[in-house]
Each structure stands twice: as structure tokens, then as C-alpha cells.
N, CA and C atoms as a LAMMPS dump frame, in Angstrom:
ITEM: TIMESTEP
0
ITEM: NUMBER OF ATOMS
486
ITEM: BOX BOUNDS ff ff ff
-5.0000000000000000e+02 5.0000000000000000e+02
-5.0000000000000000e+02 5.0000000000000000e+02
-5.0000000000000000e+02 5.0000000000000000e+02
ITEM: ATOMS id mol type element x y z
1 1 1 N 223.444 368.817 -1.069
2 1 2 C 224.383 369.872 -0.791
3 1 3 C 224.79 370.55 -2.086
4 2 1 N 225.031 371.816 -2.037
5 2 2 C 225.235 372.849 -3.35
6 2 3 C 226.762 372.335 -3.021
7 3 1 N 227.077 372.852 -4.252
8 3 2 C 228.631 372.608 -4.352
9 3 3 C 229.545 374.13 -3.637
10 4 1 N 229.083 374.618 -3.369
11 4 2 C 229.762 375.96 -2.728
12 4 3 C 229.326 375.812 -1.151
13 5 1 N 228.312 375.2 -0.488
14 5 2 C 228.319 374.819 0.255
15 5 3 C 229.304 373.995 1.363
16 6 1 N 229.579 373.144 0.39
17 6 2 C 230.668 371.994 1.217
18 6 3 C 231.825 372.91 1.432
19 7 1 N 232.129 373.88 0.199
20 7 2 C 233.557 374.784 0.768
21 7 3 C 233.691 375.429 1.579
22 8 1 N 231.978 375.676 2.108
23 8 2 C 232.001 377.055 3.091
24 8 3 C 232.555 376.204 4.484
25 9 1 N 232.003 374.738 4.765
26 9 2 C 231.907 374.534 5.928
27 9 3 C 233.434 373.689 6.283
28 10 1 N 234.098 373.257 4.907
29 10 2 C 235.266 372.449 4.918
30 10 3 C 236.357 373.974 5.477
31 11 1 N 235.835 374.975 5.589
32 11 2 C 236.77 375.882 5.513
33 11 3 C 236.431 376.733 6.801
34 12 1 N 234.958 376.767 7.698
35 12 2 C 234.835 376.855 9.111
36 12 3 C 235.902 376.282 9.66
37 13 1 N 235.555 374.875 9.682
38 13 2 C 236.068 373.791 10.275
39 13 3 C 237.442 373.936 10.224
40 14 1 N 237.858 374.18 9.419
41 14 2 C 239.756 374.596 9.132
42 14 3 C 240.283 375.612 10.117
43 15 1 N 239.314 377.018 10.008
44 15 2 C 239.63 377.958 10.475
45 15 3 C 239.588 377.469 12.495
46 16 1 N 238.668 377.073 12.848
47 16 2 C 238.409 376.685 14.575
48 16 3 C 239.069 375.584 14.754
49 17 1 N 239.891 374.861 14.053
50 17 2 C 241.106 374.085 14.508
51 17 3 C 242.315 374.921 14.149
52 18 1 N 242.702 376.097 13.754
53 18 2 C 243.586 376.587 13.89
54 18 3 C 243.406 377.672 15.029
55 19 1 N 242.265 378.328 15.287
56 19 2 C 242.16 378.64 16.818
57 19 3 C 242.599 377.758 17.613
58 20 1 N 242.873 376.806 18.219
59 20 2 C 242.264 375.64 19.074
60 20 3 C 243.935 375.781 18.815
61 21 1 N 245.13 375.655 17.716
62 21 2 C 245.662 375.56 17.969
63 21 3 C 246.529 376.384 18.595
64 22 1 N 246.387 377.902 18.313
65 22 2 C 246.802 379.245 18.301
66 22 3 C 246.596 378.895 19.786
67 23 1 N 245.233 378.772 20.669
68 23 2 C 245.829 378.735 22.242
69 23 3 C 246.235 377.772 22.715
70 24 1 N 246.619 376.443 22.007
71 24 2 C 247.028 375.294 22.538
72 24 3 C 248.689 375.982 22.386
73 25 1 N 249.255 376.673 21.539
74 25 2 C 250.308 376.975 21.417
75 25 3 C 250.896 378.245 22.799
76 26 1 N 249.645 378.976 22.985
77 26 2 C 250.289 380.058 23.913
78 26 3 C 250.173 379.272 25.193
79 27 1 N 249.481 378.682 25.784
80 27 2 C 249.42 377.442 26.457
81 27 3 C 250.871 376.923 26.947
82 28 1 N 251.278 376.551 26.251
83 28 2 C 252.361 375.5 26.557
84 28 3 C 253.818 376.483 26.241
85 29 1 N 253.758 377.575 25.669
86 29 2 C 254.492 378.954 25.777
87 29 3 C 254.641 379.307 27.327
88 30 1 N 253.826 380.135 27.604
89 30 2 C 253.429 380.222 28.633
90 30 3 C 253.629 379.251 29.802
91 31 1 N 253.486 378.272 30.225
92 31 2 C 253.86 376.798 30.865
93 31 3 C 255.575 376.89 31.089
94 32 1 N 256.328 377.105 30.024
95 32 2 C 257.882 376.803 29.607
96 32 3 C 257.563 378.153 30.173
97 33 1 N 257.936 379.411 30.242
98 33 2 C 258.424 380.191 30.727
99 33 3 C 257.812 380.734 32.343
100 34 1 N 256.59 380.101 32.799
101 34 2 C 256.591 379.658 34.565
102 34 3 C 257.367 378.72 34.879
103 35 1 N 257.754 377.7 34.011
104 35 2 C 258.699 376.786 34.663
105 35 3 C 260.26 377.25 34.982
106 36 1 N 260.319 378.063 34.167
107 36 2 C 262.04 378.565 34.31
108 36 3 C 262.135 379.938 35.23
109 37 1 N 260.777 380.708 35.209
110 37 2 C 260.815 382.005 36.305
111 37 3 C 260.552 381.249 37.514
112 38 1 N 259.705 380.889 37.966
113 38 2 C 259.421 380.395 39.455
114 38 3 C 261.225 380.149 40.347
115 39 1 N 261.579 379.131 39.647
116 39 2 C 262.789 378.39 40.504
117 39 3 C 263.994 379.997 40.764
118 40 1 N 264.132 380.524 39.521
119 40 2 C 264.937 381.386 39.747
120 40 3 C 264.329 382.383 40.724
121 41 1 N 263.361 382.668 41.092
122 41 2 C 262.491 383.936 41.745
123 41 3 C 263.241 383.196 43.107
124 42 1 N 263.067 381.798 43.327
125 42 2 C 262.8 381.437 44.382
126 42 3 C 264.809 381.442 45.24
127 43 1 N 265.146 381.209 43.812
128 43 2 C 266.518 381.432 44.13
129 43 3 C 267.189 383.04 44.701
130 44 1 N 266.695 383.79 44.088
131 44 2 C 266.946 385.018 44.52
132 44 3 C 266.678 385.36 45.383
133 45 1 N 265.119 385.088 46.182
134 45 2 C 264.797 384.942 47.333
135 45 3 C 265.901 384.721 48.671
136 46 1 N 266.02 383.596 48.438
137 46 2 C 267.337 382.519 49.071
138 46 3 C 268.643 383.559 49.117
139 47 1 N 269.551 383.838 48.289
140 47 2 C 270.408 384.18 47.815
141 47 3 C 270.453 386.076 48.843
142 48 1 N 269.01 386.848 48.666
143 48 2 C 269.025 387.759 49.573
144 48 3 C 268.894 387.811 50.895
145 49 1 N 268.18 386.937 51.509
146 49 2 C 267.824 386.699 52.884
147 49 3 C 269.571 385.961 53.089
148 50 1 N 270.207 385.371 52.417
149 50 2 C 271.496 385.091 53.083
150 50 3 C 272.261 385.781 53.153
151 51 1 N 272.392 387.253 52.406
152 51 2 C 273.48 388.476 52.226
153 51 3 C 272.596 389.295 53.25
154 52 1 N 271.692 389.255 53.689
155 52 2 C 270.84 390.117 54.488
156 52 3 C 271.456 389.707 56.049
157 53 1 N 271.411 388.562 55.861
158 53 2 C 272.052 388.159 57.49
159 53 3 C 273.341 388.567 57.583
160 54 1 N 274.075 388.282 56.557
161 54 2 C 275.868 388.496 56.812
162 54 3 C 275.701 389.882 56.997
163 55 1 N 274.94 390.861 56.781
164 55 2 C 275.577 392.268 56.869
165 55 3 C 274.811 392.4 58.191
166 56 1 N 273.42 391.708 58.673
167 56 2 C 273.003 391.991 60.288
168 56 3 C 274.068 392.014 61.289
169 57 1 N 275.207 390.646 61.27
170 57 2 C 275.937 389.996 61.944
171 57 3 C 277.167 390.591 61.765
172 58 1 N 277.66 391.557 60.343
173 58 2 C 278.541 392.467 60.434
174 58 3 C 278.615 393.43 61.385
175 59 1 N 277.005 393.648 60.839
176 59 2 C 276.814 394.958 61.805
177 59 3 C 276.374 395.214 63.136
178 60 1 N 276.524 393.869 63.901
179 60 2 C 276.343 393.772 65.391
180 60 3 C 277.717 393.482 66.105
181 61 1 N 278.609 392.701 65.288
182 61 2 C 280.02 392.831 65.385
183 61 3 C 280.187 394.662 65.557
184 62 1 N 280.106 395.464 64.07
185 62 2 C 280.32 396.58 64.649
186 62 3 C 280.212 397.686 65.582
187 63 1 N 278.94 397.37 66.432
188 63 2 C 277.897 397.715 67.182
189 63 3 C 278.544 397.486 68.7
190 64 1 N 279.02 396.455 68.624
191 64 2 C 279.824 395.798 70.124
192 64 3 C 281.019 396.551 70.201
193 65 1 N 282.08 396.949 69.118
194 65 2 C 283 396.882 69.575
195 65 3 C 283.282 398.496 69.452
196 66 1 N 282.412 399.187 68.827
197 66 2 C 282.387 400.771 68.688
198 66 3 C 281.719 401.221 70.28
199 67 1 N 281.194 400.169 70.628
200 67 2 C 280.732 400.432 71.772
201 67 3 C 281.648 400.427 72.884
202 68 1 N 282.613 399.37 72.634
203 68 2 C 283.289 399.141 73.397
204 68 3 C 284.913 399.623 73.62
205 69 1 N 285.644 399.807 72.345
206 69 2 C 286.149 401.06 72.229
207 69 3 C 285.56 402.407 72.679
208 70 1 N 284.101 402.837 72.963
209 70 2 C 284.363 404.314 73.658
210 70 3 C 284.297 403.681 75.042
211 71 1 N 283.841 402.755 75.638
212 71 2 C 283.588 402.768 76.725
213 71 3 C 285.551 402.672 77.736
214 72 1 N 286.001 401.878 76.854
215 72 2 C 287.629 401.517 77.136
216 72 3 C 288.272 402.769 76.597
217 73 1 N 287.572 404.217 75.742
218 73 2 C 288.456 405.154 75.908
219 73 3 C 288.262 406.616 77.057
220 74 1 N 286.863 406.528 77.277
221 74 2 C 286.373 407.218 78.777
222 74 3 C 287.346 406.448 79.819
223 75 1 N 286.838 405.154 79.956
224 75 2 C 287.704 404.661 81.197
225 75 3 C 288.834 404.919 81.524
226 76 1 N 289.766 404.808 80.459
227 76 2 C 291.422 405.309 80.475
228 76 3 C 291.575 406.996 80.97
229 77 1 N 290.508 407.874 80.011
230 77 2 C 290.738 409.342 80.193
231 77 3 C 290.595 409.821 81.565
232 78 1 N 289.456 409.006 82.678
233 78 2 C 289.325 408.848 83.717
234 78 3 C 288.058 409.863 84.424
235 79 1 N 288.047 410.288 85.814
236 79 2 C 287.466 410.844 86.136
237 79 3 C 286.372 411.777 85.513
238 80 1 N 284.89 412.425 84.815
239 80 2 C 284.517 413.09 84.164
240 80 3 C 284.88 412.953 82.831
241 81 1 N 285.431 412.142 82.086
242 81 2 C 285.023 411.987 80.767
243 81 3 C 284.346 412.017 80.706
244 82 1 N 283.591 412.048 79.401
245 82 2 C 282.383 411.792 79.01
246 82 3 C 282.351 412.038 77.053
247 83 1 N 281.675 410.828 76.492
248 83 2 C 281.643 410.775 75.119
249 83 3 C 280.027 410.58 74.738
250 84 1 N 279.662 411.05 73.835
251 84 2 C 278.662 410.748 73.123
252 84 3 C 278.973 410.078 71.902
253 85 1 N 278.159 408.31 71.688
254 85 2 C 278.116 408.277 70.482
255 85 3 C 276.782 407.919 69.875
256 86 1 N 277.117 407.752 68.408
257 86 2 C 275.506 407.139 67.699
258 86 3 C 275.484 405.486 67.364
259 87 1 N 275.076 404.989 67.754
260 87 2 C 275.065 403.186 67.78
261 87 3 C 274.293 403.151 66.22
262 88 1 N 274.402 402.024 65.457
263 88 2 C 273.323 401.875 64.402
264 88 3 C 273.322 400.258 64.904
265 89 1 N 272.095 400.102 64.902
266 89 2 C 271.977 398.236 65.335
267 89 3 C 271.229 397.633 63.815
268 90 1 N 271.475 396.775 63.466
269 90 2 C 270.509 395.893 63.234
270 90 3 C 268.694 396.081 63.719
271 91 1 N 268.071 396.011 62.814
272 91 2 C 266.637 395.728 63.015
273 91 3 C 266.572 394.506 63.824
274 92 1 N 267.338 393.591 63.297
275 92 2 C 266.851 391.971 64.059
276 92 3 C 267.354 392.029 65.425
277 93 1 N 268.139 393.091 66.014
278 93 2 C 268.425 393.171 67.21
279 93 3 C 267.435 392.618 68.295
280 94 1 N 268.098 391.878 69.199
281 94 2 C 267.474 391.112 70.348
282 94 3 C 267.769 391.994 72.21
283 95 1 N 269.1 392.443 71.872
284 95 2 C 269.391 393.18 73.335
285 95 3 C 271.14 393.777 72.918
286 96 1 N 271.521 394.284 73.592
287 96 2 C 272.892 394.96 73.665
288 96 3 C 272.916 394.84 75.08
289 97 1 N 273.941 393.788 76.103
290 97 2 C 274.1 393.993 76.916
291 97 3 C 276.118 394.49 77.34
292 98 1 N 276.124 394.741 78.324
293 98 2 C 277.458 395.923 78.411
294 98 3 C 277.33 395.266 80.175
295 99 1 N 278.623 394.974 80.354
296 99 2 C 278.836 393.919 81.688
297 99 3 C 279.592 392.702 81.413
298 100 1 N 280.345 392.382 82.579
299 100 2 C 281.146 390.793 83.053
300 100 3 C 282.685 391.708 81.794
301 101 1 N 282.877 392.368 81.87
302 101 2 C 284.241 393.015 80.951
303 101 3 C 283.828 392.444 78.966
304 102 1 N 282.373 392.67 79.084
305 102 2 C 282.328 392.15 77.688
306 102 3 C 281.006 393.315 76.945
307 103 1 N 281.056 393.708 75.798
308 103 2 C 279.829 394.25 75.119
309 103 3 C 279.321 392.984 74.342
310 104 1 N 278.199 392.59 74.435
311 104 2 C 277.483 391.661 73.612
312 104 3 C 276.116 392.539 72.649
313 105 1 N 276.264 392.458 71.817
314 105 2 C 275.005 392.666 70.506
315 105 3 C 274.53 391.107 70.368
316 106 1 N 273.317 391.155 70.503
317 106 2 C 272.543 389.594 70.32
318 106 3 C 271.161 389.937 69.204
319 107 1 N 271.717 389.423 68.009
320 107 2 C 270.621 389.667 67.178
321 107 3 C 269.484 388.276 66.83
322 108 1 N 268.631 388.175 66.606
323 108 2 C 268.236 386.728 65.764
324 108 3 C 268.113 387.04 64.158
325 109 1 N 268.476 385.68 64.017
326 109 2 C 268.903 384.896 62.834
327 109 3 C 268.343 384.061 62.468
328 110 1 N 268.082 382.907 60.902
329 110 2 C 267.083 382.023 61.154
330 110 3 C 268.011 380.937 61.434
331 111 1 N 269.303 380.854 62.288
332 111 2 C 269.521 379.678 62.437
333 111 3 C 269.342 379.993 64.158
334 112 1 N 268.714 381.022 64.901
335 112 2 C 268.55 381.01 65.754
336 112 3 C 269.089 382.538 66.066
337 113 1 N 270.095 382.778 67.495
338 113 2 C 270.699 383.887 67.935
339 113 3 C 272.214 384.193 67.48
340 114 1 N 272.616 385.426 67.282
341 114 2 C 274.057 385.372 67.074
342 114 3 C 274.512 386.517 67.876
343 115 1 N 275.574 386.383 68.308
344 115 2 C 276.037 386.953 69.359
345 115 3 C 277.511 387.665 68.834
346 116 1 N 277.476 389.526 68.783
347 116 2 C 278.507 390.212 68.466
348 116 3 C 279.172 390.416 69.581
349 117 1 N 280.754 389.916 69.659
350 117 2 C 280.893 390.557 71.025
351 117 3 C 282.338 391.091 70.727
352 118 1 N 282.291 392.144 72.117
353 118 2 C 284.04 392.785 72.037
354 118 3 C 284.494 392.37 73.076
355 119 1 N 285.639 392.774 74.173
356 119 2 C 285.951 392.973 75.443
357 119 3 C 286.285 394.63 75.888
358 120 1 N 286.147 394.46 77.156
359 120 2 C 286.176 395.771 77.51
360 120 3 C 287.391 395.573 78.727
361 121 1 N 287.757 396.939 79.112
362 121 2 C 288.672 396.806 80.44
363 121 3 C 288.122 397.468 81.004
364 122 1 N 286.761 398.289 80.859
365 122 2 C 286.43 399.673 81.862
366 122 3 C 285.085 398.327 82.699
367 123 1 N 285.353 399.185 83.895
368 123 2 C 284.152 398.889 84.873
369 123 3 C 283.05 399.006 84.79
370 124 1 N 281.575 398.398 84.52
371 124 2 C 280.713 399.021 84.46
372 124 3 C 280.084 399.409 86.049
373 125 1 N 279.44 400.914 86.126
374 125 2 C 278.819 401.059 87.032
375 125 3 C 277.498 400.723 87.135
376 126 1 N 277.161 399.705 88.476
377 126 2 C 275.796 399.018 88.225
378 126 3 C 275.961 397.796 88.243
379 127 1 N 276.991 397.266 87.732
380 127 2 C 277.067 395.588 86.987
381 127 3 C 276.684 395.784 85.312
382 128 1 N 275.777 394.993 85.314
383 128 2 C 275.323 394.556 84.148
384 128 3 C 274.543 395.136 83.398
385 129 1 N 274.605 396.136 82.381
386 129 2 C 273.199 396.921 81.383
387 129 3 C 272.536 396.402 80.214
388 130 1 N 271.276 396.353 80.383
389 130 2 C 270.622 395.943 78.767
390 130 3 C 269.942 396.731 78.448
391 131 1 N 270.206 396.818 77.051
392 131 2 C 269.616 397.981 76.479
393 131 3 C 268.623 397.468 75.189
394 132 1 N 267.447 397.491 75.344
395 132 2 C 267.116 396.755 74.365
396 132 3 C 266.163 397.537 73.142
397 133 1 N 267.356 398.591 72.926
398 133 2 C 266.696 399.046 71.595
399 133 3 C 267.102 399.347 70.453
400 134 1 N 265.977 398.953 68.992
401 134 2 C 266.937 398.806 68.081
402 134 3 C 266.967 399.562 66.679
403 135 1 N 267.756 400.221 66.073
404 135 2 C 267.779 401.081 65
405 135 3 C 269.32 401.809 65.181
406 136 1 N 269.05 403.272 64.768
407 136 2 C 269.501 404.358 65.42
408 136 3 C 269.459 405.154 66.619
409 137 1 N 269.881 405.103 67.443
410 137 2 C 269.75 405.634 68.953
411 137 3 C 271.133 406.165 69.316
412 138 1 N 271.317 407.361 70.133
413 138 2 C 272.156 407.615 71.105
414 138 3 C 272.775 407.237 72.392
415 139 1 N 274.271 406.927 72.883
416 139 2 C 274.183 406.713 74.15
417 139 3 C 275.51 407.586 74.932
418 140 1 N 275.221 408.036 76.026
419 140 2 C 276.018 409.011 76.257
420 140 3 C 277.064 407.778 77.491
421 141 1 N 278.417 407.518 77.03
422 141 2 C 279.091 407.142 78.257
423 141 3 C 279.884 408.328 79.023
424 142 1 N 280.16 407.743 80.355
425 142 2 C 280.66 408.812 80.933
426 142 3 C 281.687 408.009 81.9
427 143 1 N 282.489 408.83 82.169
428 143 2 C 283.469 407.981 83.882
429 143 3 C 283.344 408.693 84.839
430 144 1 N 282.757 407.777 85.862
431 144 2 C 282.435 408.596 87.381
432 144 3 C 283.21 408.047 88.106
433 145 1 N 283.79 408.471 89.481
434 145 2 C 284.704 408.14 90.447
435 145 3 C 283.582 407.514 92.036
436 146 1 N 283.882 406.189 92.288
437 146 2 C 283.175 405.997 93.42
438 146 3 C 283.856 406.066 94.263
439 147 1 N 283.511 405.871 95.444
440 147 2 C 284.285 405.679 96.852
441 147 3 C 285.344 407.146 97.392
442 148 1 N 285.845 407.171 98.813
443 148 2 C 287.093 407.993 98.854
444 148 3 C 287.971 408.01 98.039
445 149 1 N 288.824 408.889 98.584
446 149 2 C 289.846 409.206 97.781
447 149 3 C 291.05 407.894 97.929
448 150 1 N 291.472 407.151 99.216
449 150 2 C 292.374 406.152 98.405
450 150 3 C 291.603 405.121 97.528
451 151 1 N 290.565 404.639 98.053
452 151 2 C 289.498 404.026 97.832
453 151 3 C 289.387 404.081 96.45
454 152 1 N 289.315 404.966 96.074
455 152 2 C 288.24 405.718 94.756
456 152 3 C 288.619 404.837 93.373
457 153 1 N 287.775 404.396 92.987
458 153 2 C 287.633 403.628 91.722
459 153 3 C 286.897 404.459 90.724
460 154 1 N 287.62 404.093 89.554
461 154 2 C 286.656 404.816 88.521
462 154 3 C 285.996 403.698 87.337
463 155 1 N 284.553 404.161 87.358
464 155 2 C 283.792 403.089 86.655
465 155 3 C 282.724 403.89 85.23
466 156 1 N 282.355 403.067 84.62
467 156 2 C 282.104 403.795 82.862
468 156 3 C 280.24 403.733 83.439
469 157 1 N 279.687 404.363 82.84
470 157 2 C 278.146 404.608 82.98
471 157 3 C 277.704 404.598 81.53
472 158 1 N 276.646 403.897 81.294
473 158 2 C 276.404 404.098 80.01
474 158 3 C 274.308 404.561 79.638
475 159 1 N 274.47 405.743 79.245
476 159 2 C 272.875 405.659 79.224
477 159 3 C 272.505 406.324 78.433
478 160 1 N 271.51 405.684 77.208
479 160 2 C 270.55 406.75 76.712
480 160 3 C 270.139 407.922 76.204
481 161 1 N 270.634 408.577 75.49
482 161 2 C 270.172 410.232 75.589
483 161 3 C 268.584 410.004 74.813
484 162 1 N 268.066 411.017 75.266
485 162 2 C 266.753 410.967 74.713
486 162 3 C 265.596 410.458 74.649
């Protein structure tokens, strides 16, 4: 071996163990900072899907009882009222039923169903309505008079526009 020889290769050899370490280092860089993003990602996850429900379940509470306030303010005004309003439901909406002196909003949830409800004093005409649709929609209530005149009852109608 020449004597300039041995330096060349003592000094390869130097250089490809400091590669080796350069990615052993981003390596384990890299490693430490998936370990600390994952859990938090997963937390945030968590943390939205639970504020996501409280405002579904707000807003089927609100849904019932806006409903049910117009329906209990036609009824009172009496004969030929009639109100139009705009409902906003929940996406997770399951049904809106209106009957037995109660408005129910029934959305699902992942602990299952939750149920918005108001009371009503107006009659429904028909019995019992389900309405099972969900977003933004219109529904026109109205008060119609059945029967004769001593007879005559007045009951709330609720349907649909559009």
C-alpha cells in the first residue's frame, strides 16, 4: 500500500458512516414527531365529533319548539290563520313527528337516538304527522274549523310548501 493510499480509504470509510448516521438521525427525528402528531390528530378528532353532536341536539331542541310555538300560535288566533315558517333541522335528522299534544325532532347520535321535544295545546288535524325531511325546508301551518257550528272545533294542519 502507497502511503496516500491508506488516507484515501481511511477517509471513504469516515465519510459513509457519517451518512449512515445523517439518516439514522432523521429517522428517529421523524419517529418523535409521528409519535406526538398522531395522538393529538386523534384527539381533535374526538373533541369535534363531540361539539358536533351538542349543536345537532341544540338544534333539534330548536326545531321542536319553533315548531311548536307556531303551531300553539295559529291555534289560539283560530279559525283561518295561517303562518309560514322555515324549519332548519339537523342533517342527522331521523323524523319530526307533530301529534299526542307533543312536537318531537328525533335525530341519531352515536350513542343511539335523541329526542327534541316541546308540548303543544293545538289539535292536530289527522292525528299524528311525520315528516321526514331533513335540512332546510318550509312548512305552512294553518287553523281549520271542523264540524257545525256548536260542534265546531278548531284544529292546526301542518304541511309542506313545495
Amino acid at each position: 500500500m502507497k502511503k496516500g493510499q491508506a488516507s484515501i480509504e481511511r477517509t471513504s470509510f469516515s465519510a459513509r458512516r457519517l451518512k449512515g448516521q445523517a439518516s439514522m438521525e432523521l429517522l428517529i427525528t421523524l419517529g418523535i414527531v409521528l409519535a406526538f402528531t398522531i395522538p393529538v390528530v386523534f384527539l381533535l378528532f374526538t373533541v369535534t365529533q363531540v361539539g358536533y353532536e351538542d349543536t345537532a341536539k341544540a338544534q333539534a331542541d330548536a326545531t321542536a319548539r319553533s315548531l311548536a310555538d307556531s303551531l300553539n300560535f295559529v291555534y289560539s288566533q283560530g279559525e283561518g290563520a295561517k303562518r309560514t315558517i322555515l324549519l332548519n333541522t339537523p342533517t342527522t335528522m331521523e323524523s319530526l313527528t307533530v301529534g299526542n299534544g307533543e312536537v318531537v325532532a328525533r335525530i341519531t347520535t352515536s350513542d343511539g337516538y335523541y329526542d327534541g321535544a316541546s308540548p303543544t295545546f293545538a289539535e292536530i288535524s289527522g292525528g299524528t304527522q311525520e315528516l321526514d325531511a331533513s335540512g332546510l325546508f318550509i312548512l305552512e301551518v294553518k287553523a281549520v274549523a271542523t264540524g257545525t257550528a256548536p260542534d265546531e272545533e278548531i284544529k292546526v294542519e301542518v304541511e309542506p310548501v313545495g
